[in-house]
gemmi code that builds the backbone of each chain (N, CA, C; Angstrom):
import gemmi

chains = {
    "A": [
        ("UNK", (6.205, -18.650, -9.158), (5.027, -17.867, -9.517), (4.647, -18.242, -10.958)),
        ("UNK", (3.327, -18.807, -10.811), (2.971, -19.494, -12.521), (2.735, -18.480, -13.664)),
        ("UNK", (3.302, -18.126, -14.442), (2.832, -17.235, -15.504), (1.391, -17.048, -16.174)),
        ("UNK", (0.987, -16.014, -15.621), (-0.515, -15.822, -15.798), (-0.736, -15.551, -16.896)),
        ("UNK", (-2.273, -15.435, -17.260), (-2.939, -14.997, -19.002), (-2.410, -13.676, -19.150)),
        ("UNK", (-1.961, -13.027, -19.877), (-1.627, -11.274, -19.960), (-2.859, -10.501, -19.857)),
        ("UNK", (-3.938, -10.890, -20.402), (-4.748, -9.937, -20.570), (-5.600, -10.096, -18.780)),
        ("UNK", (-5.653, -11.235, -18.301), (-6.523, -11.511, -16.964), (-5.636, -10.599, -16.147)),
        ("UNK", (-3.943, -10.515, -16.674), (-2.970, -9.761, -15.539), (-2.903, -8.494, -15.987)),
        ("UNK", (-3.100, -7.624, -16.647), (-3.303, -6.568, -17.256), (-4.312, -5.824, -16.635)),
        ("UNK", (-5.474, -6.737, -16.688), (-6.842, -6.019, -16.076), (-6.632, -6.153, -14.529)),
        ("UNK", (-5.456, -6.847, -14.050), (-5.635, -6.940, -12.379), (-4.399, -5.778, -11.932)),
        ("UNK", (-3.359, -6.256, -12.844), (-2.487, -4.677, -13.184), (-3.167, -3.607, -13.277)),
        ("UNK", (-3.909, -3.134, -13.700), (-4.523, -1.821, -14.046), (-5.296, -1.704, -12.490)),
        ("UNK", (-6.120, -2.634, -11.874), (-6.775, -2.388, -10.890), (-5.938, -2.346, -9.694)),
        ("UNK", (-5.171, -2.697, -9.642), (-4.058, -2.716, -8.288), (-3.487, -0.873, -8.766)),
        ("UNK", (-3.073, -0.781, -9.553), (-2.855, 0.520, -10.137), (-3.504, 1.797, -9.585)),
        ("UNK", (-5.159, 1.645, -9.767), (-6.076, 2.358, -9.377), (-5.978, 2.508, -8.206)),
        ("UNK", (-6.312, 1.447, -7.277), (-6.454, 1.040, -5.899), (-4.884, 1.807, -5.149)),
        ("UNK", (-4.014, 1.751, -5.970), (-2.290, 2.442, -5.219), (-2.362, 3.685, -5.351)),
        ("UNK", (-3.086, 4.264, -7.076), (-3.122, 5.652, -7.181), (-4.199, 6.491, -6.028)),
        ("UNK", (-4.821, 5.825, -5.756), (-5.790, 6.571, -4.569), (-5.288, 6.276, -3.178)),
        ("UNK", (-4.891, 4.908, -3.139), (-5.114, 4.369, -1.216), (-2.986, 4.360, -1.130)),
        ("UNK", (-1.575, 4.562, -2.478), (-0.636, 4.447, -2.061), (-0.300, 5.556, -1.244)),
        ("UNK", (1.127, 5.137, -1.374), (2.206, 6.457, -0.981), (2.416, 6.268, 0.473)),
        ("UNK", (3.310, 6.887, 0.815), (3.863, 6.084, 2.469), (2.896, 6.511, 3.276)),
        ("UNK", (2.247, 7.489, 3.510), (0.942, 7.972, 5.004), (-0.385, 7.499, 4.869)),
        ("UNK", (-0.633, 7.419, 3.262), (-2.391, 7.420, 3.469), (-2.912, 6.442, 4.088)),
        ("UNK", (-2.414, 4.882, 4.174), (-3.375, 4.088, 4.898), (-2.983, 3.922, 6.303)),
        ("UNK", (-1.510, 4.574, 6.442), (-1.341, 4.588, 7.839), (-2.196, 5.464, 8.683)),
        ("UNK", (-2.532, 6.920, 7.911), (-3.682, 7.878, 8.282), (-4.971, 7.110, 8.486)),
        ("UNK", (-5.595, 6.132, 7.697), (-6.715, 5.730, 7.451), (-6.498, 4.616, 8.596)),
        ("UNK", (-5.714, 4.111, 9.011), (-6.054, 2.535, 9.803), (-5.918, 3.830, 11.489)),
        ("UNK", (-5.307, 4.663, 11.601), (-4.866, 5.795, 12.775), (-6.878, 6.253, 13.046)),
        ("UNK", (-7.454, 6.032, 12.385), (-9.242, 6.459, 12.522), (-9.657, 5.180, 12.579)),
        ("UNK", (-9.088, 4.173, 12.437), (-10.138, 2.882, 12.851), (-10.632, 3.061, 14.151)),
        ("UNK", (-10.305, 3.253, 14.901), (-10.023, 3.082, 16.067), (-11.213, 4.512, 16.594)),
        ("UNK", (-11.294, 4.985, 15.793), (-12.684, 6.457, 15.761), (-12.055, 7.571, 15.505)),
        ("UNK", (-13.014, 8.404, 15.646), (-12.221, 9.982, 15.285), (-11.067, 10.255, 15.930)),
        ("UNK", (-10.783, 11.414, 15.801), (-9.195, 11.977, 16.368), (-9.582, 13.369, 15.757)),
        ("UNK", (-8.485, 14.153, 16.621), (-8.113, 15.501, 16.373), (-6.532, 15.603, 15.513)),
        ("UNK", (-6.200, 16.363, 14.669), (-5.169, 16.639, 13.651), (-3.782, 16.118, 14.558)),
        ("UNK", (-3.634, 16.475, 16.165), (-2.145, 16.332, 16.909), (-2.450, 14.773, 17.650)),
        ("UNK", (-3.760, 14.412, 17.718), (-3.873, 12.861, 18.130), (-3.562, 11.952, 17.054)),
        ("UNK", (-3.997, 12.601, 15.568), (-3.374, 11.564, 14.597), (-2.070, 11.649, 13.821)),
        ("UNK", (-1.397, 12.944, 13.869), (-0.072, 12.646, 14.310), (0.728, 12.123, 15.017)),
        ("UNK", (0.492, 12.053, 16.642), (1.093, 11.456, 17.210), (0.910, 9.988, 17.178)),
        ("UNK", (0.010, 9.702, 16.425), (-0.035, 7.954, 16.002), (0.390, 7.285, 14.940)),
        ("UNK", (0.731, 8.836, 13.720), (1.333, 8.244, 12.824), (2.569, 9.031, 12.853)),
        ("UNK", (3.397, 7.824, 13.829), (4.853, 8.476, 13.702), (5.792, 8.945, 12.945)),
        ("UNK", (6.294, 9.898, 12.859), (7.092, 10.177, 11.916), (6.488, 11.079, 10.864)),
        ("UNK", (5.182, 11.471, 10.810), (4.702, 12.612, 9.799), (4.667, 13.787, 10.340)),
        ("UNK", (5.247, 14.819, 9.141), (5.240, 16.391, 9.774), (3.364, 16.907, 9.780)),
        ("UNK", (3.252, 17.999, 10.335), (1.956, 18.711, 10.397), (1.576, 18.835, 8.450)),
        ("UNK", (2.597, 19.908, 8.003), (2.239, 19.828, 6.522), (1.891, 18.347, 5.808)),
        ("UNK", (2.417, 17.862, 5.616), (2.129, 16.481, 5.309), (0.993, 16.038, 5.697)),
        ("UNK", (0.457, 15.825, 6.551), (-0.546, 15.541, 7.743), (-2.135, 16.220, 7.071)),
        ("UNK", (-1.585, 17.218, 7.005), (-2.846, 18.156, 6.412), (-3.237, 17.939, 4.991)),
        ("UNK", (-1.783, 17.876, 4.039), (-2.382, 17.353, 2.786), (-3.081, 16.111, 2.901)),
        ("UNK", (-2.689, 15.346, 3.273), (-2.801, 13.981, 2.896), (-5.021, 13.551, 3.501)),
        ("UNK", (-4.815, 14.689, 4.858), (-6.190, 14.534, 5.244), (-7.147, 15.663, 4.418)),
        ("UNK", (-6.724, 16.297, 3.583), (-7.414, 17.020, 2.083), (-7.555, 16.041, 1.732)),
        ("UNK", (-6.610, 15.177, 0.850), (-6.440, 14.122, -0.168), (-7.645, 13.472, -0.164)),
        ("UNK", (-7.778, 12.529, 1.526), (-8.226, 11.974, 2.017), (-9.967, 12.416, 2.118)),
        ("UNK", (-10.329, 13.515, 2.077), (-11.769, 13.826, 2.207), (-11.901, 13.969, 1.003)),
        ("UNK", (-11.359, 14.686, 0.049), (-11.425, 14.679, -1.570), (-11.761, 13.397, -1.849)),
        ("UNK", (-10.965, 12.477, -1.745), (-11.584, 11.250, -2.444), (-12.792, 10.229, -1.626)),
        ("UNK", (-13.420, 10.755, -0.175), (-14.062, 10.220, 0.033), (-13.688, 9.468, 1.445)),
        ("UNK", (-13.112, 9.407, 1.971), (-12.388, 8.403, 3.102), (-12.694, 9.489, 4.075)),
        ("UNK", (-12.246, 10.352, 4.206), (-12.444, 10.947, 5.788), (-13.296, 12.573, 5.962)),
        ("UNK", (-13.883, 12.329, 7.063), (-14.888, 13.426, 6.986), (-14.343, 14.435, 8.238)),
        ("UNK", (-14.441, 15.637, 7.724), (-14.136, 16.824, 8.742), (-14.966, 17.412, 9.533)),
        ("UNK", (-15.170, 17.119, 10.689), (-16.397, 17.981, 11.664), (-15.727, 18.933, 11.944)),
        ("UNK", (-15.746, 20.336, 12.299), (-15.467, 21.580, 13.048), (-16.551, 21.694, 14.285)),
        ("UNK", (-16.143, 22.116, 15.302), (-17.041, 21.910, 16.516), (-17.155, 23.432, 16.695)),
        ("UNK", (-17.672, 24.003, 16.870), (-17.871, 25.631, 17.114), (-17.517, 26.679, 18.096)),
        ("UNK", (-17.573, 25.500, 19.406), (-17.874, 26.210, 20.401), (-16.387, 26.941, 20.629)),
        ("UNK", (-15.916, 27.286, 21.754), (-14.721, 28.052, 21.952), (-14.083, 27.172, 23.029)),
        ("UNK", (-12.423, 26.752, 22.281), (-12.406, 27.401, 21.234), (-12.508, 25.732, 20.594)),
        ("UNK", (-12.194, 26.394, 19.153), (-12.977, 25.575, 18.137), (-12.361, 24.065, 18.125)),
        ("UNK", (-13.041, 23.244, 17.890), (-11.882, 21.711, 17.845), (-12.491, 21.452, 16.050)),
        ("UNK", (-11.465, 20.572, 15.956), (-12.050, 20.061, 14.502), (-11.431, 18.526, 14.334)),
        ("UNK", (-12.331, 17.697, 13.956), (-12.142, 16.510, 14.259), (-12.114, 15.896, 12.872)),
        ("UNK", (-11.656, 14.980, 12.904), (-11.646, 13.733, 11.616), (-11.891, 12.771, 11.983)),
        ("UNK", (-12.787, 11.914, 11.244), (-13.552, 10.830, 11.502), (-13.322, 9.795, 9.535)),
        ("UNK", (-13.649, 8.413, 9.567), (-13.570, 7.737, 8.574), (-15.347, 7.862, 8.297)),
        ("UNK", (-15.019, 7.939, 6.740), (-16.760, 7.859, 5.990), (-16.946, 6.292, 5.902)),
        ("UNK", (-18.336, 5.947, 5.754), (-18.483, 4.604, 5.554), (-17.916, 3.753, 4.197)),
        ("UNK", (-17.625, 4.724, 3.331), (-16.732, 4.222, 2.217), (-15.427, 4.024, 2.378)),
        ("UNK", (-14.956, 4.281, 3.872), (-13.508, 3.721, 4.208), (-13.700, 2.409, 4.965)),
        ("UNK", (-15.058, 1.757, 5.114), (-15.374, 0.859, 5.089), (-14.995, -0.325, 4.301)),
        ("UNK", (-14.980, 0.356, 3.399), (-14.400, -0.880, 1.982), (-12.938, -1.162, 2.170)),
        ("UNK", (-12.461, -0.765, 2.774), (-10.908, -0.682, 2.387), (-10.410, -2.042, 4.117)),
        ("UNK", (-11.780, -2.725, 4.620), (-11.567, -3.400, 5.625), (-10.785, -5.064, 4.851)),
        ("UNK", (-10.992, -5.664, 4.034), (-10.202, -6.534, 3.934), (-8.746, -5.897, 3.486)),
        ("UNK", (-8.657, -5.129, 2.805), (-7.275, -4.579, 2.546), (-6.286, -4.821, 3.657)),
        ("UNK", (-7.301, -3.818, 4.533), (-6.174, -3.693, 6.243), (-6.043, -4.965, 7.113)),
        ("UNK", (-7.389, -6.058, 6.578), (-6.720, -7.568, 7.168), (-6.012, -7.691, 6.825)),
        ("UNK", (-5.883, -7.740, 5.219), (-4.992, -8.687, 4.689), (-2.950, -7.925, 4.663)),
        ("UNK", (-3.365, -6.868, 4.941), (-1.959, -5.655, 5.516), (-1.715, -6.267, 6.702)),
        ("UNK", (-2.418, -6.417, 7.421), (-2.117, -6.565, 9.042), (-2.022, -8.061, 9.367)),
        ("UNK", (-2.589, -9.059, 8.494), (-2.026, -10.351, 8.294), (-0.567, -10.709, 7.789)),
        ("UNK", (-0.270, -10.163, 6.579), (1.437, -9.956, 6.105), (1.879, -9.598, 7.031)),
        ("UNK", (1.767, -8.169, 7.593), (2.613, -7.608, 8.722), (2.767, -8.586, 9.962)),
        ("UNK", (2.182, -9.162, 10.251), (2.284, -10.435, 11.449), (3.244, -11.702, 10.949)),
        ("UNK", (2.579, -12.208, 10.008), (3.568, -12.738, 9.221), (5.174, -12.489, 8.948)),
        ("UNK", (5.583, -11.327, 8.680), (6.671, -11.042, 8.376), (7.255, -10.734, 9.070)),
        ("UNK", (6.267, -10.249, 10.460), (7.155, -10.109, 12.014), (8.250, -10.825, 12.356)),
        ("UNK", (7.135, -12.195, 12.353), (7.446, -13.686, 12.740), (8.912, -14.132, 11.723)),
        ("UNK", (8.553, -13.793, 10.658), (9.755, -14.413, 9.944), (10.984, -13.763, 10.259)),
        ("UNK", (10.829, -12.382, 10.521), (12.082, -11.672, 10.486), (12.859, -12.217, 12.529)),
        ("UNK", (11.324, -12.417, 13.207), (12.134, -12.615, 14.339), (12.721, -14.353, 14.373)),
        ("UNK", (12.261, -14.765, 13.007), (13.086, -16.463, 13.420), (14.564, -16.135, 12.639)),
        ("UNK", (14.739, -15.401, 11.735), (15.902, -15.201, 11.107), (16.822, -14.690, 12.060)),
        ("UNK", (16.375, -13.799, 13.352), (17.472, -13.643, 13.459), (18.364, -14.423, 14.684)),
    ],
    "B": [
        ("UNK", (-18.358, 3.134, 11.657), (-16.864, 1.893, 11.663), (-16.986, 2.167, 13.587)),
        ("UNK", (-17.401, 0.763, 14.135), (-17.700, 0.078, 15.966), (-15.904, 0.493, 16.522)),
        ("UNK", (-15.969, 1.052, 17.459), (-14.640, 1.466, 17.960), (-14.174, 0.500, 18.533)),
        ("UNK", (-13.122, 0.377, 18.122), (-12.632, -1.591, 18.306), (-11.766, -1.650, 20.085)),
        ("UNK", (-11.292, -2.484, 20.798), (-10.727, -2.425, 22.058), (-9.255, -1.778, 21.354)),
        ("UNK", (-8.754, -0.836, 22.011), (-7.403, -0.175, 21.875), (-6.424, -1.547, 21.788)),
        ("UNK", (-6.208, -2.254, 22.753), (-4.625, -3.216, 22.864), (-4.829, -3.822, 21.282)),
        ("UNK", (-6.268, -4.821, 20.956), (-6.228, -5.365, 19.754), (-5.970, -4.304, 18.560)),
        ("UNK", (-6.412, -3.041, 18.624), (-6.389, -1.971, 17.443), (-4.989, -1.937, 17.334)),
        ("UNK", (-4.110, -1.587, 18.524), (-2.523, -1.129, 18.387), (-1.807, -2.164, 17.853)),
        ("UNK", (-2.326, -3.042, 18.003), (-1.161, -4.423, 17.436), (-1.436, -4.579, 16.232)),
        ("UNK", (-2.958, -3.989, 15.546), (-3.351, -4.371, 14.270), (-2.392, -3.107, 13.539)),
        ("UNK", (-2.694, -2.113, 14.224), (-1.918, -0.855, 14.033), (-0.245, -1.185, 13.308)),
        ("UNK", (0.231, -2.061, 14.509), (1.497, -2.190, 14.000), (2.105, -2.929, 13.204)),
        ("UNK", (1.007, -4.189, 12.952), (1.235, -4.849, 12.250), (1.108, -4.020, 10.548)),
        ("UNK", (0.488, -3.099, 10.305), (-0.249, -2.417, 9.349), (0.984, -1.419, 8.921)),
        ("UNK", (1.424, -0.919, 10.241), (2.829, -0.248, 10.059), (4.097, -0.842, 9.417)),
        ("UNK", (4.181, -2.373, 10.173), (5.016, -3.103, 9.848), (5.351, -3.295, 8.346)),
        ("UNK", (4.061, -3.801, 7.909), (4.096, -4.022, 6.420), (4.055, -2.770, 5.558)),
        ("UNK", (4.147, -1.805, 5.776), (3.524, -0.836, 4.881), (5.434, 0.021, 4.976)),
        ("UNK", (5.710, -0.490, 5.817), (7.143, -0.063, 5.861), (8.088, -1.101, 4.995)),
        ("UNK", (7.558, -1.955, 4.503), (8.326, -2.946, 4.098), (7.949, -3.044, 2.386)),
        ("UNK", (6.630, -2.332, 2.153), (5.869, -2.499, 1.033), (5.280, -1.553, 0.434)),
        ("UNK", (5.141, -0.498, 1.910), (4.749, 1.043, 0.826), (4.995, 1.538, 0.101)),
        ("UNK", (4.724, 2.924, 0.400), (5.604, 4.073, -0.519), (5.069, 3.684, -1.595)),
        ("UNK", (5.066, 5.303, -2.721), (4.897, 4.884, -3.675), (5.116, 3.749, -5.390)),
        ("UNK", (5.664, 2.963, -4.762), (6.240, 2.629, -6.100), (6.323, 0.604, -5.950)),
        ("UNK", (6.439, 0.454, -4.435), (6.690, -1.211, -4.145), (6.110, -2.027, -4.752)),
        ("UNK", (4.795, -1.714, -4.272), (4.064, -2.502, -4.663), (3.526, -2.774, -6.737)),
        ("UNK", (4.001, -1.129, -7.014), (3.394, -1.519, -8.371), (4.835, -2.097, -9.179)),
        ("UNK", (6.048, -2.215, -8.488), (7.158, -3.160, -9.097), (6.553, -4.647, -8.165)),
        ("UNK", (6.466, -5.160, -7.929), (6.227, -6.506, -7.495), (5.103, -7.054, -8.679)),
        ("UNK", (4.102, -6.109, -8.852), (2.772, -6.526, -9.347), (3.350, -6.689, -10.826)),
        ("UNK", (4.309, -6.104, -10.867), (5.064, -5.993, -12.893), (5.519, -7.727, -13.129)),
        ("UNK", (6.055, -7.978, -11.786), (6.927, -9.118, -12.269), (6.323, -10.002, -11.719)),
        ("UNK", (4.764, -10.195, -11.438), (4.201, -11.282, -10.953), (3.269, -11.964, -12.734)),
        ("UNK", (3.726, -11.293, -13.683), (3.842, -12.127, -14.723), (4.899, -13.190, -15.175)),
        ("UNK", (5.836, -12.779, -14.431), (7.093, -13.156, -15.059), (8.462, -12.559, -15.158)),
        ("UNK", (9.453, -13.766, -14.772), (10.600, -12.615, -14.968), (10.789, -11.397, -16.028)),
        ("UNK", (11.720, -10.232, -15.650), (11.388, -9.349, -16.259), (12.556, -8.583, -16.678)),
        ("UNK", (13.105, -7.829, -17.858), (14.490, -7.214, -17.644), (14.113, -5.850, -17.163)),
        ("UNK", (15.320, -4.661, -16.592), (15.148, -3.405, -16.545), (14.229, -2.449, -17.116)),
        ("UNK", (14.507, -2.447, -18.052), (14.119, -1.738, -19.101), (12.111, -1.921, -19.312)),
        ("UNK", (12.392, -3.509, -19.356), (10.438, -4.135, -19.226), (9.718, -3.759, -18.131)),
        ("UNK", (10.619, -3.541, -17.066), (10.015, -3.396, -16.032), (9.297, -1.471, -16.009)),
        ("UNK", (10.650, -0.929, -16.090), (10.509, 0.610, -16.321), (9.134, 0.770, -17.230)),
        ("UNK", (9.032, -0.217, -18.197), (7.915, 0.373, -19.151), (6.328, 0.473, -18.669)),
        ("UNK", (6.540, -1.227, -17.572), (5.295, -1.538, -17.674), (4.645, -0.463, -15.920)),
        ("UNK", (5.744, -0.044, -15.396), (5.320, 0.620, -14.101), (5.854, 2.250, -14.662)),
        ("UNK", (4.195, 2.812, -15.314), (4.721, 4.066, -15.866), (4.825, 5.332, -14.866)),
        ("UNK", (6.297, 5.976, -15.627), (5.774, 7.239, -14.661), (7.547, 6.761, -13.886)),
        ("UNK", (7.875, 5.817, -13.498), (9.434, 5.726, -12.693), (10.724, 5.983, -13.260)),
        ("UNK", (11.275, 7.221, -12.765), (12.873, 6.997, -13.463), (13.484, 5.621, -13.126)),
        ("UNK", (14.460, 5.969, -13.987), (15.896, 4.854, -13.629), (16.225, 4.326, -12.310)),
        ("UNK", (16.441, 5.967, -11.818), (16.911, 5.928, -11.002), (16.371, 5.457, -9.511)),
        ("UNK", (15.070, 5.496, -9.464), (14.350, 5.263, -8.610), (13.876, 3.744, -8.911)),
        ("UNK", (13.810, 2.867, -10.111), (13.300, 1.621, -9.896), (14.955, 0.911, -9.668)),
        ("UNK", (15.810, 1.519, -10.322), (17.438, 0.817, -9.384), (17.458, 0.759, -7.859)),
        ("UNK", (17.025, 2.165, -7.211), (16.454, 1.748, -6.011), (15.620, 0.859, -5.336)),
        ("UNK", (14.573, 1.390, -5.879), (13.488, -0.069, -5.825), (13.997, -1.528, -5.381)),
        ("UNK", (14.537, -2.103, -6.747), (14.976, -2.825, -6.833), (15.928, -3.560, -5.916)),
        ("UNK", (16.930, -2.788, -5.604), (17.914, -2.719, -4.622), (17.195, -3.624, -3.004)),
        ("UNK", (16.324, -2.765, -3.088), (15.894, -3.097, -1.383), (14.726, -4.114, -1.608)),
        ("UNK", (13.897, -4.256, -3.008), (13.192, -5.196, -3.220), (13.698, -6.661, -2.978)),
        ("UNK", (15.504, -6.486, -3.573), (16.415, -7.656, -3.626), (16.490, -8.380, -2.025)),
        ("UNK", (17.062, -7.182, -1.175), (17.465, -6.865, 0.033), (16.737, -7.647, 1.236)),
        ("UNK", (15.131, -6.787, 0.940), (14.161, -7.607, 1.756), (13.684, -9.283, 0.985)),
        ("UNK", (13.963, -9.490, 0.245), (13.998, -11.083, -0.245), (12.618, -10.925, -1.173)),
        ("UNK", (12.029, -10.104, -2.163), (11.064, -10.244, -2.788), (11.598, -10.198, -3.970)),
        ("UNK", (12.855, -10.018, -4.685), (12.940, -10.038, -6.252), (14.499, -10.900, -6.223)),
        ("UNK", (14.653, -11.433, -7.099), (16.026, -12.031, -7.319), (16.199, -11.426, -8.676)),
        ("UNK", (17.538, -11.264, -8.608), (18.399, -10.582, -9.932), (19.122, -11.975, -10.073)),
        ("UNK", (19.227, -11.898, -11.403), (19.857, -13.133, -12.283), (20.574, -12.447, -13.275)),
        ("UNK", (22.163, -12.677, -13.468), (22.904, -11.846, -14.526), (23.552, -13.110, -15.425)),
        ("UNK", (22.835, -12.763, -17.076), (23.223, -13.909, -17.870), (24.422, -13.259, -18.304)),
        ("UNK", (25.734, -14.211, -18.575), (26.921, -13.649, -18.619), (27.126, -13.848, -20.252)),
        ("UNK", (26.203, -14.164, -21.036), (26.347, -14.237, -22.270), (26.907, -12.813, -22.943)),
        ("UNK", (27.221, -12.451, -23.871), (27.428, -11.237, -24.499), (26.365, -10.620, -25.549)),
        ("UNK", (25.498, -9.423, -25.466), (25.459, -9.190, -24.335), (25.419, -9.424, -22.840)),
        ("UNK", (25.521, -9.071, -22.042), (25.071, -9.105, -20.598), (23.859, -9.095, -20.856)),
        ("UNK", (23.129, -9.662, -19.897), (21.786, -9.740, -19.463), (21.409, -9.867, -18.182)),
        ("UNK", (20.253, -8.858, -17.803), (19.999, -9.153, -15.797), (18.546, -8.896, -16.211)),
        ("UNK", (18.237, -10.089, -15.537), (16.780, -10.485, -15.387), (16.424, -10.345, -13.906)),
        ("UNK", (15.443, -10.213, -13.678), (15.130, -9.551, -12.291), (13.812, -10.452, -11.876)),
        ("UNK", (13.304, -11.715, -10.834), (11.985, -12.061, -10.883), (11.637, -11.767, -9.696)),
        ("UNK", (10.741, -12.635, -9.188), (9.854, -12.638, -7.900), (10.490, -14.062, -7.060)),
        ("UNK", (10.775, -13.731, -5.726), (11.284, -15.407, -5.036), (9.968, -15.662, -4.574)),
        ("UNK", (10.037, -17.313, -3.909), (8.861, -17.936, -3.409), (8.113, -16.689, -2.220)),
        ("UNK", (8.997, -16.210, -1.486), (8.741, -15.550, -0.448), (7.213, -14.167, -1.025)),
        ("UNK", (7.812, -13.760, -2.150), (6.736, -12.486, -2.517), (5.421, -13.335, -3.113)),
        ("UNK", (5.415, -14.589, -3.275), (4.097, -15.218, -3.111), (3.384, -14.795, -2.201)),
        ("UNK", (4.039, -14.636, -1.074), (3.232, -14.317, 0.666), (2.709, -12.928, 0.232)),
        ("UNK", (2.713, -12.140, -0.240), (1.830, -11.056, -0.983), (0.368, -11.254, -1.658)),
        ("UNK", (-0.103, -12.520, -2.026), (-0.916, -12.997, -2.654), (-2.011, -12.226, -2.390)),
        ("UNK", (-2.185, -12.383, -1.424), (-4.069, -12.452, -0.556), (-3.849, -10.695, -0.707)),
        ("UNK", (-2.551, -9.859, -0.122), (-2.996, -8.526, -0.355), (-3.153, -8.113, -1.199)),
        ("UNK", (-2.521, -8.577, -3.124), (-2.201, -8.018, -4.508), (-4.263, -8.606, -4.388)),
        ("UNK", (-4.724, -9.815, -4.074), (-6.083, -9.741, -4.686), (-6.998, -8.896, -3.694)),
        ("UNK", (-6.782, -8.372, -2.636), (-7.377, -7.336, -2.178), (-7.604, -5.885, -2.531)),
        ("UNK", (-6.213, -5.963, -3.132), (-5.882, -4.501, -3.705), (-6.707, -4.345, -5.332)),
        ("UNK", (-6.749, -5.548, -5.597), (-6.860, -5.725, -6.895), (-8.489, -5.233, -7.042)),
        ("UNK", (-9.579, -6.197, -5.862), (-10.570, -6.440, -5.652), (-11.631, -4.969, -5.843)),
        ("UNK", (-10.321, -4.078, -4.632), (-10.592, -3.088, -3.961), (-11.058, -2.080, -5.245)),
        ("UNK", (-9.913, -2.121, -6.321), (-9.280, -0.914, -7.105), (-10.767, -1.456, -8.229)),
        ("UNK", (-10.927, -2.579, -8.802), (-12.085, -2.995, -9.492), (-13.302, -1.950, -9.074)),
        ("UNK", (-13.314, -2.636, -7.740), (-14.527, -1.548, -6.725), (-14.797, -0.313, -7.015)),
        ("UNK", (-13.589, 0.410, -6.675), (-13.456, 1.901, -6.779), (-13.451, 2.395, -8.189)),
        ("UNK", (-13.309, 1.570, -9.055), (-13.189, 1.736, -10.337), (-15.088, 2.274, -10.808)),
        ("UNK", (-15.626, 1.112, -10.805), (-17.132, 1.038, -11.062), (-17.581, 2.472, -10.224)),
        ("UNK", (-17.466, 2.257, -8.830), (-17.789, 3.873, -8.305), (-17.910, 4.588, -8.901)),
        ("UNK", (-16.036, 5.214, -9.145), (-15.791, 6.601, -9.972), (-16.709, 6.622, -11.243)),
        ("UNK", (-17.107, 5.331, -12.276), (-17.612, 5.529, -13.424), (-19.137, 5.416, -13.031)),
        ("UNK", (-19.593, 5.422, -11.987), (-21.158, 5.581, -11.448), (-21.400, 6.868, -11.062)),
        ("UNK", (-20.655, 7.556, -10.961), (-20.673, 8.723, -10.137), (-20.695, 9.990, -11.557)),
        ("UNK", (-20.057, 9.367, -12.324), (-19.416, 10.568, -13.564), (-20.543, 10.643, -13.993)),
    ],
}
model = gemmi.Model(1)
for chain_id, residues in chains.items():
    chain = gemmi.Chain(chain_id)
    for i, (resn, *xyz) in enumerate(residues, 1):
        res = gemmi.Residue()
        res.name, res.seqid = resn, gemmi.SeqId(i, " ")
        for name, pos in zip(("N", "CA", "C"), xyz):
            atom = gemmi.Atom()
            atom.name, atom.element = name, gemmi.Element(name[0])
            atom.pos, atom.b_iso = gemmi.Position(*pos), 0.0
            res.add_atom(atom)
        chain.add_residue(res)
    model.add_chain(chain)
structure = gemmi.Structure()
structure.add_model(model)
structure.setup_entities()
């Protein structure tokens, strides 16, 4: 790995920074790639993102409309459903999840020639 | 966001899982991004990824080693010295650190358009 300018890596440091402080942490983009696929109800996107409790689940889809990524419909009728759907500003976050889901293929592969 | 065919979504799904299990969580990625300047000691590292105990970038570290993205190097001079870098392998990170990077730039300008 060639030793970069400090200040060009600083400013890409700081932006990878940003980009982790909003989109890290172990659920949020697993939540966010769980709506590619279209809306869902709160126990459909649990059961796709394995392994998260309900509490968890709920913060993270606060988090998640707070900063803009996912939008909450409530349906009215009886009884009530309430759905989550991705905003078009989770749009942006589409090369990210190539380039996630490219590594992840990648590293499939490597781990299944190792063994 | 066009509701994509389920079989291709689930594999993108897992691939997305895959990596994010290997690279999430809070803290992976912003130790990789420290030492993609350059090897780095303990202590440099702790500084430049603020906000991590000890105890948690020893962890880090540990499984960073484990899964093949950092090599520890212990100079046996007196003092001791352990330098910690990046192997060829966390190159294969490339394309996502400038996505993330791209992304966080993005979101950056937003937030200061919005204020």
């Amino acid at each position: 790995m060639a030793e970069r300018s400090t200040t060009e890596c600083t400013s890409k440091l700081n932006a990878i920074d940003d980009a982790l402080y909003v989109i890290g942490g172990k659920w949020k983009l697993r939540v966010i790639a769980s709506l590619r696929e279209g809306h869902k109800r709160f126990n459909e996107i649990q059961r796709v993102s394995v392994g998260i409790s309900a509490r968890v689940l709920s913060n993270e889809l606060k988090e998640l409309e707070m900063n803009g990524f996912v939008k909450r419909t409530v349906h009215t009728q009886t009884p009530v459903v309430v759905e989550y759907q991705l905003t078009d500003y989770a749009d942006t976050l589409g090369d990210l999840f190539l380039a996630l889901a490219e590594w992840g293929e990648m590293h499939r592969d490597k781990i299944r020639r190792e063994r």
